[in-house]
C-alpha positions, -999 to 999 in steps of 0.1 A, spaced: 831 -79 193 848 -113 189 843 -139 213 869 -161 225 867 -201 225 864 -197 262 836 -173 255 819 -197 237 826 -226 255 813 -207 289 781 -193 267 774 -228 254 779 -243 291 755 -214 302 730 -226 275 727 -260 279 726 -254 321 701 -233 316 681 -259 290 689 -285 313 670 -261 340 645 -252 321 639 -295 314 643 -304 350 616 -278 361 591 -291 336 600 -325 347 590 -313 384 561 -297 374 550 -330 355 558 -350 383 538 -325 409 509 -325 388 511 -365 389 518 -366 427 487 -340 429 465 -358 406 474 -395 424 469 -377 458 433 -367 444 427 -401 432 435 -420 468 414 -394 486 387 -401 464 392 -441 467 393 -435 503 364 -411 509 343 -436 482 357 -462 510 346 -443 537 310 -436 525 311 -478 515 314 -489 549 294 -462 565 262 -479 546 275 -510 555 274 -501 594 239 -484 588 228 -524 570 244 -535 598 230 -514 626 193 -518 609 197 -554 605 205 -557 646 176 -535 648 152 -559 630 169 -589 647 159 -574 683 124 -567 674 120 -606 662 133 -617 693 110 -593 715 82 -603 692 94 -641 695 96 -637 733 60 -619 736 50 -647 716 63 -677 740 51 -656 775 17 -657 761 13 -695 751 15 -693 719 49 -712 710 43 -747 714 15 -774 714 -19 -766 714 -39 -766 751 -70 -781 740 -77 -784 779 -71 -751 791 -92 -733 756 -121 -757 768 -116 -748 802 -114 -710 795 -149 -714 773 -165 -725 803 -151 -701 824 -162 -673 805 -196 -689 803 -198 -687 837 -186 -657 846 -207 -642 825 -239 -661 833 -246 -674 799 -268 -700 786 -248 -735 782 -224 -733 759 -216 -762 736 -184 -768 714 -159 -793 697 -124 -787 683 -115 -806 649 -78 -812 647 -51 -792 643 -40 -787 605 -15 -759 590 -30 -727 587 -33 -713 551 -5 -696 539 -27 -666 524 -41 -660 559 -5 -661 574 22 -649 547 51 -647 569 55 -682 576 85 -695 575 119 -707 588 116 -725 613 83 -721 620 48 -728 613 13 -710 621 -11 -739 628 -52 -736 638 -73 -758 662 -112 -750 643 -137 -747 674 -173 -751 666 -195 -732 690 -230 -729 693 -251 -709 722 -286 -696 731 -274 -662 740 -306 -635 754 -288 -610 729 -264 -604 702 -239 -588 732 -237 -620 746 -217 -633 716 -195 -605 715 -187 -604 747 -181 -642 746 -159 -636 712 -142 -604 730 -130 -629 760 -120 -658 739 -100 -630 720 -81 -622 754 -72 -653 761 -38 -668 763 -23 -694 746 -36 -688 708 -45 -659 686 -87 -667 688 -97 -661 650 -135 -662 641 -140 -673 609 -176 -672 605 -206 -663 628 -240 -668 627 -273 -656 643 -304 -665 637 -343 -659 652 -360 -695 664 -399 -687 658 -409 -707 687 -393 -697 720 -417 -676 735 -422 -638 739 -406 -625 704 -382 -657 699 -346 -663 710 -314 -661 693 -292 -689 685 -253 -687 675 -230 -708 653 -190 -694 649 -162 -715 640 -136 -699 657 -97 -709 648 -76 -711 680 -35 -702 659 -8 -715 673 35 -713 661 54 -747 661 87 -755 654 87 -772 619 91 -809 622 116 -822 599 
């Protein structure tokens, strides 16, 4: 069977639509694959995004957090004296008090000026602040060894300082009668928080 040149013509028009079919459908399935593979890459940039700021917000959130517990701590700090000058008056006062109230041998005592407290003791100085200590000397004749505590346990309650003993002493005097008394030396460090001076 012989074909005729419209025969051929129509086969080769047949042909080349379907090559031309069979191109354009690759050519879609090329361009689906990189329309698939670019939509996969955007969700991933925007769930990598997503995850980004969702640390960002928990920084955030824990930094507020952080930031509210200063300022409590800050403002426990102020309502109890402790912000601010030193109240050399009102520590001596509140010696004698105590020595009062709880019947107590004469209590002597002198404060040495106030002078920066050591950084090892107090590491987390800084900003604009600065931990500073009035040293107390303080001597008594106390009966017992609970009168000293009980002293150092009510200068520790005290407002307006952190009360730090830094050293304490007793010791037996031979000659005070039935069994010998007691006498005690402490220097005690009455800490304080000051705005730094420039």
């Amino acid at each position: 069977m012989r074909l005729s040149r419209e025969d051929l013509l129509r086969l080769r028009a047949a042909v080349v639509a379907s090559i031309s079919l069979i191109v354009a459908g690759a050519s879609l399935v090329m361009l689906t694959g990189r329309w698939h593979q670019a939509e996969e890459d955007l969700a991933h940039r925007a769930l990598t995004a997503r995850e980004d700021m969702r640390s960002k917000l928990v920084r955030v959130r824990s930094g507020q957090d952080e930031l509210h517990r200063a300022i409590e701590r800050f403002r426990a700090l102020a309502a109890a004296g402790v912000i601010g000058e030193e109240r050399r008056l009102a520590w001596s006062e509140r010696v004698k008090a105590i020595e009062v109230s709880r019947g107590l041998a004469p209590v002597r005592f002198e404060m040495a000026p106030r002078r920066p407290l050591d950084p090892a003791i107090a590491p987390g100085t800084s900003g604009n602040f600065e931990f500073l200590a009035s040293s107390m000397r303080l001597e008594m004749v106390p009966l017992h060894e609970g009168e000293l505590l009980g002293l150092l346990d009510d200068l520790h309650r005290s407002p307006g300082a952190f009360v730090r003993p830094r050293q304490c002493s007793i010791e037996r005097l031979a000659a005070a009668g039935e069994g010998g008394g007691l006498k005690a030396l402490c220097m005690i460090d009455w800490i304080t928080l000051r705005e730094k001076r420039s």
